[in-house]
C-alpha positions in Angstrom: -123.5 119.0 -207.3 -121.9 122.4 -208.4 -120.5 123.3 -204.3 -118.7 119.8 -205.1 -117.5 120.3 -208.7 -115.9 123.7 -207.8 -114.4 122.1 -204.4 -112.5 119.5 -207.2 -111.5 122.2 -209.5 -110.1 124.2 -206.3 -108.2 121.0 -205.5 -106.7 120.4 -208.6 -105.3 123.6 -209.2 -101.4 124.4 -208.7 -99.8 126.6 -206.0 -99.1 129.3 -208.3 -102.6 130.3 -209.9 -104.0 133.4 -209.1 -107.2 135.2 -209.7 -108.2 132.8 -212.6 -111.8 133.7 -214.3 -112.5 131.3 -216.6 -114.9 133.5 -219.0 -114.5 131.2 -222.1 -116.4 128.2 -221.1 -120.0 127.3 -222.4 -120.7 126.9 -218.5 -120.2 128.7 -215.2 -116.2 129.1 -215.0 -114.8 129.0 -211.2 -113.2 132.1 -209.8 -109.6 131.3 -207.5 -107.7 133.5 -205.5 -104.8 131.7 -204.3 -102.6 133.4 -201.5 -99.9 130.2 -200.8 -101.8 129.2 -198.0 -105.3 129.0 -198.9 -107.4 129.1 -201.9 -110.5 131.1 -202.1 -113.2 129.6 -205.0 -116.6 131.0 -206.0 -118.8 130.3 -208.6 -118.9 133.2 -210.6 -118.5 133.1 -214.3 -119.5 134.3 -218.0 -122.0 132.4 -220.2 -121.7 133.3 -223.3 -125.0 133.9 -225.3 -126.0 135.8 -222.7 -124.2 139.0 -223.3 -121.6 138.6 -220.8 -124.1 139.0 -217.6 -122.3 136.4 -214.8 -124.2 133.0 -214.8 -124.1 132.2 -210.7 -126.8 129.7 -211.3 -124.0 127.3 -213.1 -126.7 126.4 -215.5 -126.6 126.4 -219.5 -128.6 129.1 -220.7 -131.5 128.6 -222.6 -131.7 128.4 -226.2 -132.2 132.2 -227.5 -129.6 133.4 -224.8 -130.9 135.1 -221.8 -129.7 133.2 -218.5 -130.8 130.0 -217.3 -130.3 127.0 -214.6 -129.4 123.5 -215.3 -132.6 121.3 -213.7 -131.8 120.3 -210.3 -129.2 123.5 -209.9 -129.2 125.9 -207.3 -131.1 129.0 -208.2 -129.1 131.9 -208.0 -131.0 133.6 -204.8 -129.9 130.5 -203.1 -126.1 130.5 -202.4 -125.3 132.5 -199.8 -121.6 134.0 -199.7 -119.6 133.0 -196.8 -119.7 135.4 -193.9 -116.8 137.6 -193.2 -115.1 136.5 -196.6 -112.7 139.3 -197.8 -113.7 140.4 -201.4 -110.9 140.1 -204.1 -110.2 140.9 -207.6 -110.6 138.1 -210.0 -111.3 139.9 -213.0 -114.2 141.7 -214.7 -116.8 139.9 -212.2 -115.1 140.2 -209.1 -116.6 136.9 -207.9 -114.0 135.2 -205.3 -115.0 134.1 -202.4 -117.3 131.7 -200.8 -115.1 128.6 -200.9 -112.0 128.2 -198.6 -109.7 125.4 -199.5 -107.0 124.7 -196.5 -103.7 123.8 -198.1 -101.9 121.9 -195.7 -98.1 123.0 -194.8 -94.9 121.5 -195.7 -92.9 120.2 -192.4 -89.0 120.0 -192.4 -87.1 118.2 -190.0 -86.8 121.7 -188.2 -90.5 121.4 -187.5 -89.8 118.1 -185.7 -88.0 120.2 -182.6 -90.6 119.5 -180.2 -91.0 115.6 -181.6 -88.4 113.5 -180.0 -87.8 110.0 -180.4 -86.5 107.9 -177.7 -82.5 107.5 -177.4 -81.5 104.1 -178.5 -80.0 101.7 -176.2 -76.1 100.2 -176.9 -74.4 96.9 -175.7 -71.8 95.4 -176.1 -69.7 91.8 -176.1 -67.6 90.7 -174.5 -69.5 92.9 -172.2 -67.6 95.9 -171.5 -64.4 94.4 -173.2 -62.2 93.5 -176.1 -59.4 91.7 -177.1 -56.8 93.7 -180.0 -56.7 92.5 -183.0 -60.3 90.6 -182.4 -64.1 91.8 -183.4 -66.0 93.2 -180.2 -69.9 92.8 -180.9 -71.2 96.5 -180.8 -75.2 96.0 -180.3 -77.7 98.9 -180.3 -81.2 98.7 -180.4 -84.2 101.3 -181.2 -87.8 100.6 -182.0 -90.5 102.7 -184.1 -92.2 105.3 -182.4 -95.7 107.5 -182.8 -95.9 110.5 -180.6 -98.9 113.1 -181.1 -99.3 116.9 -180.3 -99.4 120.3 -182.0 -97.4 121.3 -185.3 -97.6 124.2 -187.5 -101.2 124.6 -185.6 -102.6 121.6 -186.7 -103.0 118.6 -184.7 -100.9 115.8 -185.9 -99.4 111.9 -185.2 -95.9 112.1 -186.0 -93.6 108.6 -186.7 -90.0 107.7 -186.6 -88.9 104.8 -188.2 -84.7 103.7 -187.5 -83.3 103.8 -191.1 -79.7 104.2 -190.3 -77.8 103.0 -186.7 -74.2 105.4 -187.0 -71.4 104.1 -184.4 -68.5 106.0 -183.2 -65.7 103.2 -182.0 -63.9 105.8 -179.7 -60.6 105.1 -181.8 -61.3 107.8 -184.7 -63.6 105.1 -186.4 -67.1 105.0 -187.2 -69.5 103.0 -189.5 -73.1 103.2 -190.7 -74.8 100.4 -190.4 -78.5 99.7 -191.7 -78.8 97.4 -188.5 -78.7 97.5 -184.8 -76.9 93.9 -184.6 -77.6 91.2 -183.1 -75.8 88.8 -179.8 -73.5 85.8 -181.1 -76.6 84.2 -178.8 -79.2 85.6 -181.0 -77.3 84.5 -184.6 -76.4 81.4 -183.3 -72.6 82.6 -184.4 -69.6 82.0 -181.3 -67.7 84.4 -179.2 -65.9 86.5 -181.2 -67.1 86.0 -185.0 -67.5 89.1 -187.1 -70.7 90.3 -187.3 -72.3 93.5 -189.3 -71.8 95.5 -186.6 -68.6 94.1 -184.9 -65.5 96.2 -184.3 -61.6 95.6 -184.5 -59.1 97.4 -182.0 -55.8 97.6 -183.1 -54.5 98.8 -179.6 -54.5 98.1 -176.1 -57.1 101.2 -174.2 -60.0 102.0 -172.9 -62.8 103.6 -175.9 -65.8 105.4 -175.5 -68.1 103.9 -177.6 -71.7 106.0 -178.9 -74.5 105.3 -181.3 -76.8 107.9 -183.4 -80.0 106.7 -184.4 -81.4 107.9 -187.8 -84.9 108.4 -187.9 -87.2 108.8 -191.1 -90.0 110.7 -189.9 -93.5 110.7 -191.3 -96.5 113.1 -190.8 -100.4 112.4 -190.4 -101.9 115.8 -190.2 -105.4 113.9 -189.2 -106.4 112.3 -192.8 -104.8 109.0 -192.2 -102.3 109.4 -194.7 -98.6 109.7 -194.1 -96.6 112.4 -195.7 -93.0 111.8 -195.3 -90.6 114.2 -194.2 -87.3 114.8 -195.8 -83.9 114.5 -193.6 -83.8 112.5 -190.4 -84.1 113.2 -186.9 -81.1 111.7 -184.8 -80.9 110.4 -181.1 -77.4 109.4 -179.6 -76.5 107.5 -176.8 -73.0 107.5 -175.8 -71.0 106.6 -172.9 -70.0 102.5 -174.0 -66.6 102.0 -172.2 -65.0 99.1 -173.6 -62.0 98.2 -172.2 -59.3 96.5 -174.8 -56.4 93.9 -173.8 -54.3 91.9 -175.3 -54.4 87.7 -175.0 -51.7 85.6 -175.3 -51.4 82.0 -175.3 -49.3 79.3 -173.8 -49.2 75.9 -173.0 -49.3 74.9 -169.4 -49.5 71.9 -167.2 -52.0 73.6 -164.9 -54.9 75.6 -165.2 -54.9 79.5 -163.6 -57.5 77.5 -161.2 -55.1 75.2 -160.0 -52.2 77.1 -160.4 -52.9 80.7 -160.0 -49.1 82.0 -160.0 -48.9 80.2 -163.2 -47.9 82.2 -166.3 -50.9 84.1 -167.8 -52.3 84.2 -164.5 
C-alpha cells in the first residue's frame, strides 16, 4: 500500500521539483530527485514526536512518541533499496532512491525522420487536359497510416492522419484544400463543374501539376494512448502534366466524323 502511494506522489509531481523532503507531515514524507528524465522516490521521511529519527516504516508513531508502523505496513527491515541505485542528497535524511519513475520523451516532428508516410497519389480530369478559362478536376488521394519501430529508444506505433492536401497548379498558383476531391463520377456533378479542388487556367500551356500531403502525426509509446505530435509531416507527389487548349465553337452542317477537313477539325 505505501510502494503504491509513493509511486502516485512520484507521478503527480512536476518536471521542475528537486530533492523535495517533506519533514512536516504527521506521516512518512516521500523523498524526489528529479533529473528531467527520471524521477528517483524513496520513502524516507520525519515523524514528528519522535525526535526527528526518519520513520521508513511509513507508520504513525505510537502515542508517547518513539517510532511506530501502521498495522498491515511494511516493517522497516523489510524494504530493500534498489540495487545499483546512485545515492543523492535530499536533505537532512539523505533518503532518495529506491523508486525509478520513467518520464517519457517529448517527440517533434524531427523525431519522425525515420517515420514516413506513403506519397499520395494525384489525378486529374479531363485526364491529362484542360480547356482555358474552364475548371480542370485536380484529384489526389492519401489514406491513414500506422507504421511501428524504434524512437527515442522506446518502441513505438506511430500514425499519420491527412489534415491538409496543398496543390501547386504549375502556373504560380496553389491552394490548400482540407480534401483530396472527388471525380464529377463520384459527386454525381458533369464534365467540367467547379469542384473544391478544381483549377482555372487562364492560358493556353502545358503545367506541372504536384500535391503535398499534410500529415498530423500521433505517438503510442506502448500504453495505448496517443500523444499527438505538434507540426506535420509532408509527402509530395509531383509530376501531373496537364496539357491546356483553347475550344471554340461553331456551327456546322457536318460532324468532324463525317467531315474531317471541316472547321474545328
Amino acid at each position: 500500500m505505501l510502494d503504491a502511494l509513493l509511486l502516485l506522489v512520484a507521478l503527480t509531481l512536476g518536471p521542475a521539483v528537486s530533492g523535495i523532503c517533506d519533514s512536516a507531515s504527521t506521516l512518512v514524507g516521500p523523498c524526489v530527485s528529479n533529473s528531467g528524465s527520471q524521477v528517483d522516490l524513496s520513502a524516507g521521511g520525519t515523524v514528528p514526536g519522535n525526535g526527528g529519527a526518519a520513520n521508513p516504516g511509513g507508520g504513525v508513531p505510537p502515542a508517547g512518541g518513539g517510532t511506530g508502523t501502521a498495522p498491515g505496513a511494511a516493517q522497516p527491515d523489510s524494504v530493500a533499496p534498489a540495487e545499483d541505485a546512485e545515492e543523492e542528497d535530499c536533505g537532512p535524511l539523505n533518503r532518495c532512491g529506491g523508486y525509478t519513475v520513467v518520464m517519457i520523451p517529448d517527440v517533434t516532428v524531427d523525431d519522425l525522420a525515420s517515420f514516413r508516410p506513403d506519397r499520395p497519389t494525384l489525378s486529374g480530369e479531363p485526364a491529362g487536359f484542360g480547356v482555358v478559362g474552364m475548371p480542370t478536376n485536380l484529384v489526389a488521394t492519401a489514406s491513414e497510416q500506422v507504421l511501428t519501430g524504434t524512437l527515442l529508444d522506446w518502441d513505438v506505433t506511430v500514425r499519420f492522419t491527412p489534415s491538409g492536401y496543398v496543390f501547386d497548379h504549375g502556373d504560380g498558383t496553389s491552394a490548400r484544400h482540407s480534401t483530396g476531391g472527388s471525380t464529377w463520377a463520384a459527386s454525381g456533378a458533369a464534365q467540367f463543374t467547379p469542384t473544391e479542388t478544381s483549377h482555372v487556367y487562364r492560358a493556353r500551356g502545358t503545367y506541372d501539376v504536384g500535391v503535398t500531403v499534410q500529415y498530423a502525426a500521433a505517438v503510442d509509446f506502448g500504453d495505448g494512448r496517443w500523444r499527438d505530435v505538434p507540426g506535420f509531416v509532408t509527402a509530395t507527389t509531383g509530376g501531373y502534366g496537364v496539357r491546356v487548349v483553347e475550344v471554340r465553337t461553331a456551327l456546322v452542317e457536318e460532324t468532324c466524323a463525317e467531315d474531317p477537313g471541316g472547321p474545328g477539325c
